[in-house]
Structure formats: structure tokens, C-alpha cells
TIFITOR-681721 format. One record per residue (C-alpha): residue number from 1; x, y, z. Coordinates in Angstrom, 1 decimal. Example, Ala and Ser with C-alpha at 12.3 -4.5 7.8 and 13.67 -1.06 7.14 Angstrom:
- num	X	Y	Z
- 1	12.3	-4.5	7.8
- 2	13.7	-1.1	7.1
# end
This chain:
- num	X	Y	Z
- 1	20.2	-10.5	1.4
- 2	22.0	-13.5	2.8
- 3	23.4	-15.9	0.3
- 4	20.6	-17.1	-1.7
- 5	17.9	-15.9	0.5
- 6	15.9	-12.7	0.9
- 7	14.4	-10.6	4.2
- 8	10.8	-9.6	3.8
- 9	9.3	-7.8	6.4
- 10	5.8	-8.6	7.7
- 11	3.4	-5.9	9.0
- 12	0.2	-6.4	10.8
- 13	-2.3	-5.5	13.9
- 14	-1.7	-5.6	17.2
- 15	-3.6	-5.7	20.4
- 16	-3.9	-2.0	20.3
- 17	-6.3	-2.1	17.4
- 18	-8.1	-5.6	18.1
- 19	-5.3	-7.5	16.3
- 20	-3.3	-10.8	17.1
- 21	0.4	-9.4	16.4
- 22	3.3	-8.6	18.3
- 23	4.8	-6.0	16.0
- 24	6.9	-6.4	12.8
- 25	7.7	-10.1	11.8
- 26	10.8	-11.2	9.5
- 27	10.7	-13.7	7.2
- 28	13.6	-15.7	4.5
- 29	12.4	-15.1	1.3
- 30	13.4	-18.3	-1.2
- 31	13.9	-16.1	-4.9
- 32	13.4	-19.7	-6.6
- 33	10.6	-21.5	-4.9
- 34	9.0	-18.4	-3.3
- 35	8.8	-20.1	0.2
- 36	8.5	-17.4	3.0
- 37	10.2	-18.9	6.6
- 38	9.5	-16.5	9.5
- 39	12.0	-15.8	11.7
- 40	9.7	-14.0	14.7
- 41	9.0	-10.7	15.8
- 42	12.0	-8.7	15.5
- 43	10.2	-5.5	16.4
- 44	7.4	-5.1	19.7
- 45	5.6	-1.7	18.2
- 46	1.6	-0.8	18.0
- 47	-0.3	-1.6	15.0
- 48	2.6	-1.6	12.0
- 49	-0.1	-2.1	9.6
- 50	1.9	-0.4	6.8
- 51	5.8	-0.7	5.9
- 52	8.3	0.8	3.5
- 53	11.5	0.7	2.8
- 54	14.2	3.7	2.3
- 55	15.4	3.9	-1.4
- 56	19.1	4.4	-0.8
- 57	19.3	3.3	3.6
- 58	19.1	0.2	5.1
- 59	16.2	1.9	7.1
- 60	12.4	0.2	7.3
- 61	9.3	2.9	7.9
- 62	6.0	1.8	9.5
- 63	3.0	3.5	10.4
- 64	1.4	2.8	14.2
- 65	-1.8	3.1	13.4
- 66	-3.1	4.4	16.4
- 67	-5.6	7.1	17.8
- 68	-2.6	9.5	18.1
- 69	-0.5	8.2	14.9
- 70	2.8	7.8	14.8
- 71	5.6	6.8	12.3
- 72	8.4	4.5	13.9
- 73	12.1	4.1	12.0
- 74	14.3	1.0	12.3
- 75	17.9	0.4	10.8
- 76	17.7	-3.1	9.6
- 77	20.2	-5.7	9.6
- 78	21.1	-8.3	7.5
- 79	19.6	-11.2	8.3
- 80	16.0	-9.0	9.1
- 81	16.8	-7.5	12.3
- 82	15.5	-4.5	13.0
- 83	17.1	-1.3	15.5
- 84	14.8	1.6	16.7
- 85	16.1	4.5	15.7
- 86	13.0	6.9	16.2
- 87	9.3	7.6	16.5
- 88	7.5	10.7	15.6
- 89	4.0	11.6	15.7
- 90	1.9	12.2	12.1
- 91	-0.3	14.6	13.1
- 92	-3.5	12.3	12.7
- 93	-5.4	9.5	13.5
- 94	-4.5	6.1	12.2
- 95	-1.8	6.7	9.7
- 96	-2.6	3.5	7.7
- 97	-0.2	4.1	4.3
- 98	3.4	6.0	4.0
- 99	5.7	6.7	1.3
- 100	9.7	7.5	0.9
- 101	10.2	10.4	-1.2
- 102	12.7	9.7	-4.1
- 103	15.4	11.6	-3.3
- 104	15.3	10.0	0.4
- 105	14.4	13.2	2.0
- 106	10.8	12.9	3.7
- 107	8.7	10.5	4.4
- 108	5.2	11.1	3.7
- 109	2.3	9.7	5.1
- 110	-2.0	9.4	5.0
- 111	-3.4	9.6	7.6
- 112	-7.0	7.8	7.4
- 113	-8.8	9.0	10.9
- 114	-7.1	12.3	10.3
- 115	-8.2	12.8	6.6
- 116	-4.7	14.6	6.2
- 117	-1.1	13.7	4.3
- 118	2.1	14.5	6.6
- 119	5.4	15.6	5.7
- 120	8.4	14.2	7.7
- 121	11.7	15.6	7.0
- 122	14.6	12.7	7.3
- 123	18.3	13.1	8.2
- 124	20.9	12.1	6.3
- 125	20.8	8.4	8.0
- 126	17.2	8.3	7.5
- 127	15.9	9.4	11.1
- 128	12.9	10.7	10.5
- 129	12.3	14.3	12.6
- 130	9.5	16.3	13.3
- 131	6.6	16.8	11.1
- 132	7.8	19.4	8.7
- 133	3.7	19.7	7.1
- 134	0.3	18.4	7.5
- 135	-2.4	19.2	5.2
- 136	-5.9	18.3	6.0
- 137	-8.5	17.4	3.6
- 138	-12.5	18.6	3.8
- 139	-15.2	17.3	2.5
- 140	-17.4	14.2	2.6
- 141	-19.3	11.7	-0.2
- 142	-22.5	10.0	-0.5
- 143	-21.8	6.7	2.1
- 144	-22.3	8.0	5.3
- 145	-20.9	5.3	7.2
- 146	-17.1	5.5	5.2
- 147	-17.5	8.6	4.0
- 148	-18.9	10.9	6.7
- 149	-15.4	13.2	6.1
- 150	-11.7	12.9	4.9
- 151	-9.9	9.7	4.8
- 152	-6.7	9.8	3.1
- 153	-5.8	6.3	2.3
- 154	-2.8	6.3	0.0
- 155	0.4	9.1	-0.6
- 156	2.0	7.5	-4.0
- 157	5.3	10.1	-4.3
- 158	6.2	10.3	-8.2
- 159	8.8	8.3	-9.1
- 160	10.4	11.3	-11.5
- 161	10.1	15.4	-11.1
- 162	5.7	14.6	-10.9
- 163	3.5	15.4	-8.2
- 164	2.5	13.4	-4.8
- 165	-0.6	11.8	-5.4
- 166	-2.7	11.4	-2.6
- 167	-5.4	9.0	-2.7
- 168	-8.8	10.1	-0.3
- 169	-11.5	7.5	0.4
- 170	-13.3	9.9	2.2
- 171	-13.9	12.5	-0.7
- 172	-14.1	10.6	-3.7
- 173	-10.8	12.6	-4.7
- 174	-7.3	12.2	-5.7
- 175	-5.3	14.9	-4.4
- 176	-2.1	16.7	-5.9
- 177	0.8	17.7	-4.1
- 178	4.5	19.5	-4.7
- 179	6.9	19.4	-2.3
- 180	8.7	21.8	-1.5
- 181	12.1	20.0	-0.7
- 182	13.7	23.3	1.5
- 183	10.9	23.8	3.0
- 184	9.4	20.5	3.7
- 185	5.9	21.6	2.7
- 186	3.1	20.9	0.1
- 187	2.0	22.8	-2.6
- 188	-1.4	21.8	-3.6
- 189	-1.9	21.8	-7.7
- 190	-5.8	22.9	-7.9
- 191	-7.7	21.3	-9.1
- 192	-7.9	17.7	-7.1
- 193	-9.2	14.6	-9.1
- 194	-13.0	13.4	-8.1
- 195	-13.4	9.7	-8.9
- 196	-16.9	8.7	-9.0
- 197	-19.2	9.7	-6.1
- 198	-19.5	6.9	-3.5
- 199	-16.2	4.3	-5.3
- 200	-14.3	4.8	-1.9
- 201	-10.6	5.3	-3.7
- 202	-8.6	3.7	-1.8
- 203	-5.1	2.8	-3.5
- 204	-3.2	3.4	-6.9
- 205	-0.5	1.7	-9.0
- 206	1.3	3.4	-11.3
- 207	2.6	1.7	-14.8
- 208	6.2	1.4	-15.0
- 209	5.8	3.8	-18.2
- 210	4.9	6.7	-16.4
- 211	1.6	7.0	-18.4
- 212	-1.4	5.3	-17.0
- 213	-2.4	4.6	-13.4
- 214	-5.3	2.2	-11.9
- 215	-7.3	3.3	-8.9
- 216	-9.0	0.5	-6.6
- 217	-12.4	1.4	-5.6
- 218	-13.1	0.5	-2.0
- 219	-16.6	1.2	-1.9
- 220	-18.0	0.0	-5.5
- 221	-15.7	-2.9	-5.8
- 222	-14.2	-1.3	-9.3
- 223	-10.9	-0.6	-10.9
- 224	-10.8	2.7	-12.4
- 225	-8.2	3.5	-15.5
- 226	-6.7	6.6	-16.3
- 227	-4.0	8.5	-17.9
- 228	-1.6	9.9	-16.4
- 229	0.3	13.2	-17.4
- 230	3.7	14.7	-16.6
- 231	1.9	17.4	-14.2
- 232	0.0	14.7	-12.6
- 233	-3.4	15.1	-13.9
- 234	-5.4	11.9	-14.4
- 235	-8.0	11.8	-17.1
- 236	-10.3	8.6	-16.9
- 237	-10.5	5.7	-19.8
- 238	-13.2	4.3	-18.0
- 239	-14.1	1.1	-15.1
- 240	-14.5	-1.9	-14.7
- 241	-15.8	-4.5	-12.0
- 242	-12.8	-6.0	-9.6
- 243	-14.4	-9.0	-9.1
- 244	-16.9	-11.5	-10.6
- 245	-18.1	-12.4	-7.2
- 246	-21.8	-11.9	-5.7
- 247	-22.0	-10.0	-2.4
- 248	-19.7	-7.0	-1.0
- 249	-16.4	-6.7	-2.2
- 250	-14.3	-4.3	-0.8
- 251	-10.9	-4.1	-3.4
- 252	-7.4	-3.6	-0.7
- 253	-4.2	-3.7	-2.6
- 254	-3.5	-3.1	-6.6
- 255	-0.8	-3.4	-8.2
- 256	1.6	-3.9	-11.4
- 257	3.4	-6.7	-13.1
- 258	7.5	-5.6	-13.4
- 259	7.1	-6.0	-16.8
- 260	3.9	-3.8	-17.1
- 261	1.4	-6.8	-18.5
- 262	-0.3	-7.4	-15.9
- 263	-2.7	-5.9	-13.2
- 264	-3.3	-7.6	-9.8
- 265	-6.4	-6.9	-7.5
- 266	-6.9	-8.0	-4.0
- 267	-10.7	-8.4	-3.4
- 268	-12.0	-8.9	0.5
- 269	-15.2	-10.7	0.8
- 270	-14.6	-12.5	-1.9
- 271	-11.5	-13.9	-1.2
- 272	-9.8	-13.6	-4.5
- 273	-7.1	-11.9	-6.3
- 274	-8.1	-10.5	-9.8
- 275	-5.4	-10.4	-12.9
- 276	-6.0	-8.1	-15.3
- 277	-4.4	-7.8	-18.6
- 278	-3.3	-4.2	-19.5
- 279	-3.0	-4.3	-23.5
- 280	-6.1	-2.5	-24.4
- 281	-7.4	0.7	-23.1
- 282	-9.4	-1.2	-20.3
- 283	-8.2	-3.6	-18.2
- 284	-9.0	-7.0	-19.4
- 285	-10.1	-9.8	-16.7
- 286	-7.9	-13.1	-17.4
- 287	-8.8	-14.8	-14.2
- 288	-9.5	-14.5	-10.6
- 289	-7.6	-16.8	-8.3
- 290	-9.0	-18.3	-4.7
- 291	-6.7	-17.1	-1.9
- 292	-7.9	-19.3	0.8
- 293	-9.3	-17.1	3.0
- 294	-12.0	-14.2	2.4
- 295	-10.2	-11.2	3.6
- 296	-6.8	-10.7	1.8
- 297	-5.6	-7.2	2.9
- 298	-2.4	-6.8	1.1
- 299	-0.8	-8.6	-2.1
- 300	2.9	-8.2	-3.4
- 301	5.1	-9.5	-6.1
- 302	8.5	-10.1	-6.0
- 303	10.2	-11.7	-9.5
- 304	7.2	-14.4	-10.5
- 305	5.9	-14.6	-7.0
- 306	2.7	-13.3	-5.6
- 307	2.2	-13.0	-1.7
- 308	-0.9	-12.5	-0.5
- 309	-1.9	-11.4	3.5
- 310	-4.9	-12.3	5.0
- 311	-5.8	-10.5	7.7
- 312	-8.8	-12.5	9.0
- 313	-7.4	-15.9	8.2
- 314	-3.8	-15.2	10.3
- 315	-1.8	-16.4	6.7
- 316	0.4	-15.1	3.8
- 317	-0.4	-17.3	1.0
- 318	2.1	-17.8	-1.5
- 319	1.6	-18.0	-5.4
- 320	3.6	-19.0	-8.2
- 321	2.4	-16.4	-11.6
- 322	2.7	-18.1	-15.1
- 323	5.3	-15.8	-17.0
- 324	3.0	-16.0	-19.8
- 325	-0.6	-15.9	-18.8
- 326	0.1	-14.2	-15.4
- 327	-2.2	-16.0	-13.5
- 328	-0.9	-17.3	-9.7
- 329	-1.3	-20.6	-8.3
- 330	-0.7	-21.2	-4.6
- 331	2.2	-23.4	-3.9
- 332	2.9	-25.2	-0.5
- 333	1.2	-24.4	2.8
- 334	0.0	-20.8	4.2
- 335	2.4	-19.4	6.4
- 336	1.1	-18.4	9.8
- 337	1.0	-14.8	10.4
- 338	-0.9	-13.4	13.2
- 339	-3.3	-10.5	11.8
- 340	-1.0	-9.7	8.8
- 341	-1.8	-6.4	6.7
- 342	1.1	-5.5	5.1
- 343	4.6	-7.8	3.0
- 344	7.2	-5.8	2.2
- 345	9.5	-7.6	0.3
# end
């Protein structure tokens, strides 16, 4: 943070996988108005299509999703810029999600071409080092075109003593992991989770009480809710439809309101983020909201801002939510992004 501004970190597609990007992009984040102002590429690296941040380091994680996938650390600097401090290789092809464990001890990631979740152990100043685990899913579901084997799309860590959670499009499964801090392994806790044969799971946000989860269905266009226990099992409350738009919609990015009222649903092809509310047993449609452009890959919030990236359209839109009804509404110009995928703010 400098002065009243904020560093978010842009992540996108490069040459290397048919995109328009140079690598990761920084951008000033205004906390009052919401208005993103890029400051260039700060990192040249292949396909950073996915970004996190290290819970307790000033260290940025991205995914180069690549035939032969690789993970890539930076240390990052105040005003956004960002210092190599390492690349490691996941194990898989096109490692396309990754996760910080709590503690700040591994870094976990899916790998989608490799239908496999890797373990990464990290030093005490967050250098990631060789792969410590990598499990590989079997199986296939009823789409043979997205579903011909494994793809793990999503590694969601627990945020308490629970297990990983790792989301397969591939298998129509959700998959449950320990980890085995010592050792740097997984434990798989039998049995996995099978969503409905052909929805395409592809990510999952958690509730801020610990208690439910929502799972974005890829491949049916639906929003599944379940609840969630202590040991990580998810029992299902039921579905519903992510979008009110005709034609293929393909759901990318869900996720939660702070204050836990709200549900948010990028939907590609229809060009439109959904908001849910989340006071009944079902989430409840309130509206769905016109991005601009028909293929929004990634959303975030940050306070009562929503930013939305548009892979196809070369934009993150910016959106101002209502406190009380939590619907967005855009506010001033897209900001041009080449090919963005992921806003890590």
C-alpha cells in the first residue's frame, strides 16, 4: 500500500498460449472510487493466468500455464514491483489455479492438462522448492470433449485445521486432501464428492462461516449448494441455474460477499455477472449485471468493489455493489488489459 492507494496484480495469457500479454501487469487500486491505473508489465513470464498472494510474505505465486507447468515466485515491492525469486516445475500440464497453505508452508496447485494437485514445499521467505507430492486423479464423465479424463481445476486449502478441497472438472468430483505438513504429502480422505455427472465443477467459494460452500458448474451452467462439515464432506442442498441467458454459458469465477450476503457468478457467453442472495437454503437470483463483453474469466471484490476480467474483450471492468441490495454497476471506462484472466487484489 502506498498512501491511499492499493497494488493489484493482473494475470493473463501470453503468446505462449495464444494470448496478447506480456506477463504479470500492476495496477493502483483507488479504495474510494475503485479506479484501477495500470502501471505496466512488471513481470515478462509465460501464461500467469492464475495469481496468489502469501498470507504472511510480501511474496506473489503464479501458475505458467504451460505444456510442462510451472509455478514462478516473485517478492513484491511496494509500489507493485515484482523480483524473481524462483520457478519450479508442477508436475503437470497447464497448472491453471494455486493455493497458499495457511500456515505459509506449501503452495499447492491443480493442474488442469495433468488432472493432478501438486504439493510445493516453501522456505521460510516463501521460495517455493521442489515438488514435495503430486497426486493424479483417474477417471472421466459423460462430455467427451471436456471430460475425456482428469482435470483438476481448483485446490481451495481450508482456512482452519479442514481438508484441501480439490475441485476436478474432469470427473464430476470434489476431492479431499490432508496434508501432511512434515512430510509435504497428501492424504486422501475416501470417499471423493461426485457432483452431478456432466456439470464440469470447476471452482468453489467457501462462506466466511465455515458451513456452506457453492460450486460453479462449468459444463451445465449451474450453481450447486452444499454444506459443509468440519471433516470436509459436502452434502448437497440442491442447484440452481447461473444465468437467465439463452445459449451456452460456461460459469468461471464464484465467489462471496465479506459480509457473507451475497453470492457472485461470472457467466462467459453470456457476458454477465450473477448476484445471488444467500439467506435461504438456495441461493436466490437478485439480478444479473452486463459486463461489457461476453467472456468475463475472472471476478473479484475488494471492500464494495467488483472487478471483473475479460479475457476476450482485453478489459477489467470495474463495478461499484449497492451495500444493500448487492448488485454492481460499472463505473468509468474499462481499463485495457491485454488477455486478462486473473485480479488479484
Amino acid at each position: 500500500m502506498t498512501g491511499q492507494q492499493t497494488i493489484v496484480h493482473l494475470g493473463g495469457y501470453t503468446a505462449a498460449s495464444g494470448g496478447r500479454g506480456d506477463g504479470i501487469i500492476a495496477a493502483r487500486r483507488d479504495p474510494g472510487t475503485g479506479a484501477l491505473t495500470p502501471l505496466g508489465t512488471v513481470a515478462v513470464t509465460p501464461s500467469p493466468s492464475f495469481l496468489v498472494r502469501h498470507p504472511a510474505l510480501p511474496v506473489l505465486y503464479a501458475v505458467n500455464e504451460l505444456a510442462e507447468g510451472e509455478v514462478s515466485a516473485f517478492r513484491a515491492g511496494p509500489d507493485g514491483d515484482l523480483t524473481p525469486l524462483g520457478v519450479q516445475g508442477t508436475g503437470g500440464a497447464e497448472p491453471c489455479h494455486l493455493a497458499v497453505t495457511p500456515a505459509g508452508g506449501h503452495l499447492v496447485v491443480a493442474n488442469y492438462g495433468g488432472g493432478s494437485v501438486a504439493v510445493l514445499p516453501l522456505d521460510p521467505q516463501g521460495v517455493p522448492g521442489e515438488r514435495s507430492d503430486l497426486v493424479v486423479h483417474s477417471g472421466h464423465g459423460p462430455d467427451p470433449q471436456r471430460q475425456e479424463r482428469a482435470h483438476c481445476h481448483m485446490v481451495s486449502p481450508a482456512p482452519d485445521a479442514g481438508p484441501l478441497l480439490a475441485v476436478d472438472l474432469g470427473t464430476d468430483s470434489v476431492y479431499r486432501y490432508d496434508l501432511d505438513a512434515a512430510s509435504g504429502r497428501l492424504v486422501s480422505r475416501a470417499p471423493r464428492v461426485h457432483t452431478a455427472a456432466g456439470s464440469g465443477p470447476r471452482h468453489l467459494a467457501r462462506h466466511p462461516d465455515g458451513r456452506r460452500c457453492w460450486l460453479a458448474g462449468e459444463l451445465d451452467g449451474t450453481v450447486t449448494a452444499y454444506e459443509l462439515t468440519p471433516d470436509g464432506s459436502l452434502h448437497q442442498r440442491g442447484r440452481v441455474d447461473a444465468s437467465t441467458r439463452a445459449g451456452h454459458v460456461q460459469p468461471s469465477e464464484i465467489t462471496v460477499g465479506a459480509d457473507g450476503r451475497f453470492l457472485y457468478v461470472g457467466n462467459r457467453g453470456a457476458g454477465t455477472v450473477s448476484v445471488f442472495a444467500l439467506a435461504g437454503e438456495l441461493p436466490e437470483l437478485v439480478a444479473e449485471v452486463e459486463t461489457g463483453g461476453e467472456w468475463p474469466r475472472h471476478i473479484a471484490l475488494a471492500g464494495w468493489h467488483l472487478y471483473v476480467a475479460d479475457e476476450r474483450a482485453d478489459m477489467v471492468r470495474v463495478f461499484q455493489v449497492d451495500p444493500a441490495t448487492g448488485v454492481p454497476t460499472p463505473v468509468g471506462e474499462p481499463v485495457p488489459v491485454p488477455s486478462p484472466t486473473c485480479v488479484l487484489v
